[in-house]
C-alpha positions as CSV (number, residue, x, y, z in Angstrom):
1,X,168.7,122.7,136.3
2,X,167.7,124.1,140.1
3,X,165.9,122.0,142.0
4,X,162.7,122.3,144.6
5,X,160.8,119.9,147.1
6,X,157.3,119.9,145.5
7,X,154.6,121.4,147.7
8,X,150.9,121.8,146.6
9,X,151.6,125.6,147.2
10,X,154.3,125.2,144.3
11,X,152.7,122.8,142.3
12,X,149.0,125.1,141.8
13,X,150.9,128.2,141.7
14,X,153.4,127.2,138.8
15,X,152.5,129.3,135.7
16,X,154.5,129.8,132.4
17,X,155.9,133.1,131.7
18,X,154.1,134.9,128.9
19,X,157.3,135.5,126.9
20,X,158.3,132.2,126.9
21,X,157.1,128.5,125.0
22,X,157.3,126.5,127.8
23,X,158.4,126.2,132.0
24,X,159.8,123.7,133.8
25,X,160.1,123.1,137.4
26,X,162.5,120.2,138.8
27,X,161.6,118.0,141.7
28,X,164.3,117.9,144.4
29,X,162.9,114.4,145.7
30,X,162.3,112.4,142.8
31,X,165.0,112.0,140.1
32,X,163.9,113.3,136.9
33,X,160.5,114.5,137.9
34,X,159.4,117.6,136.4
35,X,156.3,120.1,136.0
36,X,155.9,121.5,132.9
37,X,153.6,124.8,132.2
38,X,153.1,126.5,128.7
39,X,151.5,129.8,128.4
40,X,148.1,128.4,127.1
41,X,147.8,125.3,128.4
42,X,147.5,124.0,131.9
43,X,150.6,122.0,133.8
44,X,151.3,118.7,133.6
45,X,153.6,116.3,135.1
46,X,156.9,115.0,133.3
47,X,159.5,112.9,133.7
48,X,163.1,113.5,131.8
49,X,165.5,111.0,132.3
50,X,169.0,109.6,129.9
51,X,168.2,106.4,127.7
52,X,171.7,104.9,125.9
53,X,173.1,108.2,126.3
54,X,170.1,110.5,124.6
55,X,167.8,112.3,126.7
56,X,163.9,111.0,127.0
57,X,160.6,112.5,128.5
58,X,157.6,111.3,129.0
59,X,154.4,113.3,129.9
60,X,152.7,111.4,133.5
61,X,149.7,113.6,133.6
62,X,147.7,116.6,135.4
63,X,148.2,117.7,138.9
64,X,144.4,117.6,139.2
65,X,144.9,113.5,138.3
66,X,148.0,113.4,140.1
67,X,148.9,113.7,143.9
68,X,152.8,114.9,144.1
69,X,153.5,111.1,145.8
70,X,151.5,109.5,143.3
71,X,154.0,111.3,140.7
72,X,157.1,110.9,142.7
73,X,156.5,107.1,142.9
74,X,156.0,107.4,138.7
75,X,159.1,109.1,137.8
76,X,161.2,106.6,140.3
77,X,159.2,103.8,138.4
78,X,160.5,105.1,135.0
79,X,163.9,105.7,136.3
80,X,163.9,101.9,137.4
81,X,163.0,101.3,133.9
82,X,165.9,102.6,132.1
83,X,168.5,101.6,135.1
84,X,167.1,97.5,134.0
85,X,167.7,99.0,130.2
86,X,164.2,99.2,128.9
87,X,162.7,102.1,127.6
88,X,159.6,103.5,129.3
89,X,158.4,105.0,125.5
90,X,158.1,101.0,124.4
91,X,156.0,99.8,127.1
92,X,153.7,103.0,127.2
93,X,153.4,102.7,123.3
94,X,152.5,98.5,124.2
95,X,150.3,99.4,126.9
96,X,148.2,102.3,124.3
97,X,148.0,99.4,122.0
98,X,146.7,96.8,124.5
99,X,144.2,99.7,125.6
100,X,143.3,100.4,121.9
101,X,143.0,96.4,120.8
102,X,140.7,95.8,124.1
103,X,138.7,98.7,123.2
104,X,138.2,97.5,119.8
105,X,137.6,93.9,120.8
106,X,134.8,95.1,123.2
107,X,133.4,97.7,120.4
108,X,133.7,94.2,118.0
109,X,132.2,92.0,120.9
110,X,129.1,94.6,120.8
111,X,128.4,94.0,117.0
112,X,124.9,92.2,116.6
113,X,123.9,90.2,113.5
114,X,121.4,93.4,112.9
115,X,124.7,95.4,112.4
116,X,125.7,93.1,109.8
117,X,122.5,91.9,108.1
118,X,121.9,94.7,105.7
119,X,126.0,94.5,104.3
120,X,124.8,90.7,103.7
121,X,121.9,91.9,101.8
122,X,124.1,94.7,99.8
123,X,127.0,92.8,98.9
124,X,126.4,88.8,99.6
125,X,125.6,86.4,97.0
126,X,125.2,82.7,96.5
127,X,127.8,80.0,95.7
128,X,129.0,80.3,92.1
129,X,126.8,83.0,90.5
130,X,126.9,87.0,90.8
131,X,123.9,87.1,92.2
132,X,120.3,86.4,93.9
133,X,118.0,85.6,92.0
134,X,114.9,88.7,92.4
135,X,112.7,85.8,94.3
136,X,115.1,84.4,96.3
137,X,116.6,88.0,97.6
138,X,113.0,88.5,98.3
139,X,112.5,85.3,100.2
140,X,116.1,86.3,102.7
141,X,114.6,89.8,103.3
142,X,111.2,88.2,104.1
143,X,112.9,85.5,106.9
144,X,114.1,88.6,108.5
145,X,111.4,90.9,108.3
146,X,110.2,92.4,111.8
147,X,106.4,91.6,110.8
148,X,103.6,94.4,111.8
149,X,102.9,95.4,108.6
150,X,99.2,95.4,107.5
151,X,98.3,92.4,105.7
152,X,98.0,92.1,101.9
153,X,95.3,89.5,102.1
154,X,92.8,88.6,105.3
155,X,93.1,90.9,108.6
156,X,95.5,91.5,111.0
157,X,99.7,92.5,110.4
158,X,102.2,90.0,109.4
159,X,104.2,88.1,111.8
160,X,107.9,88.4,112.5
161,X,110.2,86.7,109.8
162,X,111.9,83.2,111.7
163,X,115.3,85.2,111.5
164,X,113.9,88.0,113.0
165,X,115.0,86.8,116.7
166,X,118.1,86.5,115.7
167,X,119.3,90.1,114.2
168,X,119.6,91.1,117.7
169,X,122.4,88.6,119.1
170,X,125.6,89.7,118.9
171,X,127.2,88.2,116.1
172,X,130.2,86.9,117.9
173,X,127.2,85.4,120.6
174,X,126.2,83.4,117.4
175,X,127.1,79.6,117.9
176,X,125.6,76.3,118.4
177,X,123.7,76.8,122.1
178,X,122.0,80.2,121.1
179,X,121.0,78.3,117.2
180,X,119.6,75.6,118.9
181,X,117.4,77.5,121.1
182,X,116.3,79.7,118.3
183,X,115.9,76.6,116.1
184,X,113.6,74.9,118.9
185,X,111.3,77.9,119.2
186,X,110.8,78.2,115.5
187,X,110.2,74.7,115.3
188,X,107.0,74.9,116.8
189,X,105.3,76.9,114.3
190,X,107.0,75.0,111.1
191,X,110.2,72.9,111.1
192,X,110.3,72.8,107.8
193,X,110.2,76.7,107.6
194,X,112.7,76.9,110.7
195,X,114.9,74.3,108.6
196,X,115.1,76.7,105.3
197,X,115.8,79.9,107.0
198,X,118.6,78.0,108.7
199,X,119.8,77.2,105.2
200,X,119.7,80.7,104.6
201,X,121.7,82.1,108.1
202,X,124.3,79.6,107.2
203,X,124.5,81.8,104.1
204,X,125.2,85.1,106.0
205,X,127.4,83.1,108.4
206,X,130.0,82.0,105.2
207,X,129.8,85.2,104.0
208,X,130.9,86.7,107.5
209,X,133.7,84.3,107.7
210,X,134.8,85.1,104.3
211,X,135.0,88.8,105.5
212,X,138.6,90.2,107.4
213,X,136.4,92.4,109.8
214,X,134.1,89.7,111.1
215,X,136.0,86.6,110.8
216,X,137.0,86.2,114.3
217,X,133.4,87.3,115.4
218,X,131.8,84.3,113.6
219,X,131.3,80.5,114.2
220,X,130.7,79.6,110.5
221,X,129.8,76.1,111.8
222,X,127.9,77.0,114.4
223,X,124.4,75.7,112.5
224,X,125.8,72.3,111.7
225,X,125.9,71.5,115.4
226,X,125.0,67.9,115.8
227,X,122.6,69.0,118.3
228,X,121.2,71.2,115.7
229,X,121.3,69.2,112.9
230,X,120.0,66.0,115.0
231,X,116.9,68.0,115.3
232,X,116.1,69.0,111.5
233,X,113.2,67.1,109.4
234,X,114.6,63.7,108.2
235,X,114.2,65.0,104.6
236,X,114.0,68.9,104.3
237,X,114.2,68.5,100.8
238,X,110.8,68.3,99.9
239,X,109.6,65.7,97.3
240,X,105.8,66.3,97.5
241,X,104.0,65.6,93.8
242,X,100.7,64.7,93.3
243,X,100.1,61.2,92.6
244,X,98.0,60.1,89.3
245,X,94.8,59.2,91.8
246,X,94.8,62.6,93.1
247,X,95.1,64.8,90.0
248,X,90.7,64.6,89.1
249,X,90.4,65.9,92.6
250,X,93.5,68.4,92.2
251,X,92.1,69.5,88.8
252,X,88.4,70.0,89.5
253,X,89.4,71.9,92.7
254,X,91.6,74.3,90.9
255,X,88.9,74.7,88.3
256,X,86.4,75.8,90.2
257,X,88.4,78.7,91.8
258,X,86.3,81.9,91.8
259,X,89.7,83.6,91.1
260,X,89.8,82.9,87.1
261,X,94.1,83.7,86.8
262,X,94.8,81.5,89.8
263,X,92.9,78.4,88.0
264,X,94.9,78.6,84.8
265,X,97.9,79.6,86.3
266,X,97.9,76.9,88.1
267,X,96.7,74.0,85.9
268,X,99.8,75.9,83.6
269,X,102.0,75.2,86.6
270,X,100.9,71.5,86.1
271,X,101.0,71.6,81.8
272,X,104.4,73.1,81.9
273,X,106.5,72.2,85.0
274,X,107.6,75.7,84.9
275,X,109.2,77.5,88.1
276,X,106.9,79.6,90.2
277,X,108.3,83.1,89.4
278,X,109.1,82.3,85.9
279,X,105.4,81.5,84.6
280,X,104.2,84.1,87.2
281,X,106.4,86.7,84.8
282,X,104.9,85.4,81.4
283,X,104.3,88.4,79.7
284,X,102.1,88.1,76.4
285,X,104.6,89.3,73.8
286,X,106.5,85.8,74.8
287,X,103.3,83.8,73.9
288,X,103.0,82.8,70.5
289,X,99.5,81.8,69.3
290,X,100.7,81.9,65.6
291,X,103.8,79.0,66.0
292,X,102.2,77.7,69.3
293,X,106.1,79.0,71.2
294,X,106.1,80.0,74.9
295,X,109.4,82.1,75.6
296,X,110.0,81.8,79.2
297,X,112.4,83.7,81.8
298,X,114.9,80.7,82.5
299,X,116.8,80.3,85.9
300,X,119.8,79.0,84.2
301,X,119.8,80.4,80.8
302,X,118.1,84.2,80.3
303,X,115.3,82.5,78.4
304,X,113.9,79.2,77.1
305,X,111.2,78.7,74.3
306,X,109.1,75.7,74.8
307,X,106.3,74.5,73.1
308,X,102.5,75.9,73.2
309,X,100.3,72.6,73.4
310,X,96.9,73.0,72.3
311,X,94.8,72.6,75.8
312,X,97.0,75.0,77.6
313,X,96.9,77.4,74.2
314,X,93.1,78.1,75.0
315,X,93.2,78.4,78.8
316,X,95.5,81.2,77.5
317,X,93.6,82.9,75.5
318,X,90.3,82.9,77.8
319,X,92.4,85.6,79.9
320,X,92.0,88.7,79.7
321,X,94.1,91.3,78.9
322,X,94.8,93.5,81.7
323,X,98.5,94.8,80.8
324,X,101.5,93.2,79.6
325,X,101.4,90.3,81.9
326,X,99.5,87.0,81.0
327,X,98.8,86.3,84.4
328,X,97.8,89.5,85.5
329,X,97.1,91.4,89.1
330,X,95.8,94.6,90.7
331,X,98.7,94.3,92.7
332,X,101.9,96.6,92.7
333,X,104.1,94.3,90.7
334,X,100.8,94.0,88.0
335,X,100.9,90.7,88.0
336,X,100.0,87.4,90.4
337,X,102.4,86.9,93.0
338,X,101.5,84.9,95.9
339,X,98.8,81.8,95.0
340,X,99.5,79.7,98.1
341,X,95.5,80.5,99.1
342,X,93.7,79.6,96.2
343,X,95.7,76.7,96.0
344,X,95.0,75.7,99.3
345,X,91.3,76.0,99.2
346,X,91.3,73.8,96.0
347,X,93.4,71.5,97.9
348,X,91.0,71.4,100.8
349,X,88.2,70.3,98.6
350,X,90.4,67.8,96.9
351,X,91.0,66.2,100.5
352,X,94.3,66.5,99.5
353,X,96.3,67.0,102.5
354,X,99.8,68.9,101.5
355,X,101.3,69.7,98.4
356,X,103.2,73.0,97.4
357,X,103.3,75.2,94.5
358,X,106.7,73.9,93.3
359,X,105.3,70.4,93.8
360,X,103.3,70.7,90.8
361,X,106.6,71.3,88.9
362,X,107.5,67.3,90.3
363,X,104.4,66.3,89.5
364,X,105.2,67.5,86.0
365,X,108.3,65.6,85.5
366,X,106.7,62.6,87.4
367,X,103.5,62.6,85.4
368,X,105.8,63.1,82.0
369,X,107.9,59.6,82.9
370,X,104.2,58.0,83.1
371,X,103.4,59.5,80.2
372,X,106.3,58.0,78.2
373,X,108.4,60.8,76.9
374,X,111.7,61.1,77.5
375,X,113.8,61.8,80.4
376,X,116.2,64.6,78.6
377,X,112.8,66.0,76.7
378,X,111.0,66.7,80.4
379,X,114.1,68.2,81.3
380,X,114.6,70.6,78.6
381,X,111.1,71.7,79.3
382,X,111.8,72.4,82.7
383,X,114.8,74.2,82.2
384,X,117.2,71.9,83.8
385,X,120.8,71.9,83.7
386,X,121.8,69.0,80.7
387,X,124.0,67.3,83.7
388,X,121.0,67.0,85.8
389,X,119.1,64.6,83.0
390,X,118.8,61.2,82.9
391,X,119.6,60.3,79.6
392,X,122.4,61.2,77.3
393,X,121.3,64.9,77.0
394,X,121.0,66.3,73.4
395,X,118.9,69.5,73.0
396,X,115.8,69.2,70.9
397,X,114.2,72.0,68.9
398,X,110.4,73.6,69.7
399,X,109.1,71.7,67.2
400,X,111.1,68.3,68.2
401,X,109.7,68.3,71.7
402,X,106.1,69.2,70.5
403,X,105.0,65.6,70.3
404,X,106.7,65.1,73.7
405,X,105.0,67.9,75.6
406,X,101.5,67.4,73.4
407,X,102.0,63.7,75.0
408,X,102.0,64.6,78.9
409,X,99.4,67.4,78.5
410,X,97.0,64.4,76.8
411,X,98.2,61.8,79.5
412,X,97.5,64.9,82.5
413,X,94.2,65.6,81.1
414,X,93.0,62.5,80.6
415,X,94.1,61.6,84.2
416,X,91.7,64.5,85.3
417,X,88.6,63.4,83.0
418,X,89.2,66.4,80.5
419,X,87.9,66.4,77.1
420,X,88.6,69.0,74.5
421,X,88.8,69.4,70.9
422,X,92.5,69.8,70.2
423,X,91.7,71.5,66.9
424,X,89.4,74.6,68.5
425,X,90.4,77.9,68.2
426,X,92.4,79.1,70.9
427,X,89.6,81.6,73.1
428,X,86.8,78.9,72.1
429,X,87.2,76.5,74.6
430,X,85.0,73.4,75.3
431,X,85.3,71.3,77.8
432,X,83.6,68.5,78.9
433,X,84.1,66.4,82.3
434,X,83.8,63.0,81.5
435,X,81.5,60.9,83.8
């Protein structure tokens, strides 16, 4: 193997033969420093040296990269390497892989919860079950939403979602400083509405921590900071109800609601203790006029049948029938969605300072325990779990809780100054305020 002093002359001029694979020419200076040519390609720096008794090379790189010194001093480095018994193929291959993993980190590092946020959507679900619930999934998507849409009802566009803000952090950036400055800022429009869609993002954060690729981006318990938690309502589980002085007020305000669906699906809200999005979805092949059944979509179970009582049977029937909904809308979904409005404006007149939609479901099971029936009868209404009832829970057929539920509706309406003929025909109601 003839050997030559590298000159920049040498080096630029060196061309591979067009008969041949490859070229080489040695360095005379450095030990096993070599320039390599092949007939399409353009020449590159090598080093060849003897590892445990096998030959090795290694490519350094282009003679536009490298000066001839600059690839002297390499190929002496490398020879150093195997005269101390390492081989130079290990540590290039560690540092490739060191380059590689701090590439990755910094790609990983640039991951934001935006990124991340529609997997959650796609594939996340809550403790124990298979899925969201429809309302629910809604709810999460709302929380995020970036607003600007045109609103449904009043002027204007909607306003960011609280978890907006956050979709642009980087999701290993998530952790107890940059919640709690989120959490403050949100705080000042609602703290109770900051404190549920921090519920929710400690959702997506146990689902990221349950996933390989993000694991070691996320602080799953990042929101249950003390300095986060310190500032959360003292009770964000809500326990408002109407009180038995408050329901006249309550109930003349809702009946005089220009909005004729919103009234009785409200006062139903109150008759029933049903959920929200289940009476909301009453359709009226699940009322039964005949047998005096409601068949209801259930949160636990797919459905539950409770009893029709008689005051509630003719609000029914004073509805019209628009489609297959009871409580039905000219809105997309055909029927009513969103009564937070009316109820507020029946509230206002009531002087009744707060009191949410699903507080009329507490009222329900409070107003049913002054009413006398039992505690494992209001909770099979409601649609409760059996562990969640008071008593020792035995189911009770339609017609054995009839008496029970015909009990609170007579206790709620006489509470609100209602008279009616229970014997009417349902769509002939009468109805009297007592003085």
């Amino acid at each position: 193997m003839a050997k030559i002093a590298f000159t920049a002359g040498r080096v630029s001029g060196f061309k591979c033969p067009p008969d041949k694979k490859q070229a080489f020419m040695w360095d005379a200076t450095a030990p096993g420093l070599g320039l390599r040519a092949t007939p399409a390609g353009k020449p590159a720096y090598v080093f060849q040296g003897l590892y445990q008794g096998k030959d090795l090379r290694l490519t350094i790189g282009s003679p536009a990269a490298w000066s001839i010194p600059d690839a002297q001093a390499k190929a002496r480095e490398l020879q150093r390497l195997i005269d101390e018994g390492k081989d130079p193929r290990d540590l290039k291959r560690e540092a490739l892989a060191l380059s590689a993993a701090k590439q990755a980190a910094a790609t990983a590092q640039a991951v934001t919860v935006g990124d991340v946020w529609p997997l959650y959507l796609k594939h996340g679900k809550p403790k124990r079950r298979d899925a969201w619930k429809p309302g629910y999934r809604a709810d999460v998507e709302a929380m995020a939403a970036p607003g600007g849409v045109e609103k449904k009802r009043g002027e204007g566009v909607t306003r960011p979602g609280p978890l907006y803000p956050l979709l642009a952090l980087p999701l290993a950036g998530v952790n107890e400083d940059s919640l709690k400055v989120w959490f403050d800022s949100e705080a000042r429009t609602g703290k109770h509405q900051a404190a549920r869609a921090l519920m929710m993002f400690r959702g997506f954060l146990r689902w990221c921590s349950s996933r390989p690729e993000y694991r070691k981006l996320t602080d799953r318990d990042a929101g249950r900071a003390a300095a986060i938690l310190e500032s959360l309502p003292s009770n964000t589980r809500r326990t408002d109800a109407l009180e038995a002085a408050q329901v006249p007020g309550w109930w003349t305000g809702v009946e005089q609601l220009s909005n004729r669906t919103a009234s009785v699906y409200l006062r139903a809200m109150l008759l029933t203790g049903a959920r929200r999005e289940e009476l909301a979805a009453l359709t009226w092949a699940n009322v039964d006029f005949q047998w005096r059944k409601l068949t209801i979509a259930d949160k636990v179970d797919d459905t539950r049948t409770i009893p029709l009582t008689p005051y509630l049977a003719q609000l029914l029937a004073t509805l019209p029938r628009k489609n297959e909904f009871v409580f039905a809308s000219e809105g997309k979904a055909g029927r009513i969605a969103d009564t937070r409005a009316s109820h507020a404006r029946a509230l206002k007149s009531a002087s009744i300072e707060a009191l949410t939609i699903h507080g009329l479901r507490r009222s329900f099971s409070l107003l049913g325990e002054a009413a006398g029936a039992p505690a494992g009868a209001i909770a099979q209404v409601m649609g409760h779990k059996p562990s969640a009832t008071a008593e020792g829970y035995r189911p009770r057929s339609v017609d054995a809780l009839r008496p029970f539920l015909e009990q609170i509706e007579t206790h709620v309406l006489a509470l609100a100054g209602v008279e009616f003929d229970p014997k009417a025909e349902p769509g002939k109601l009468s109805v009297v305020q007592a003085a």
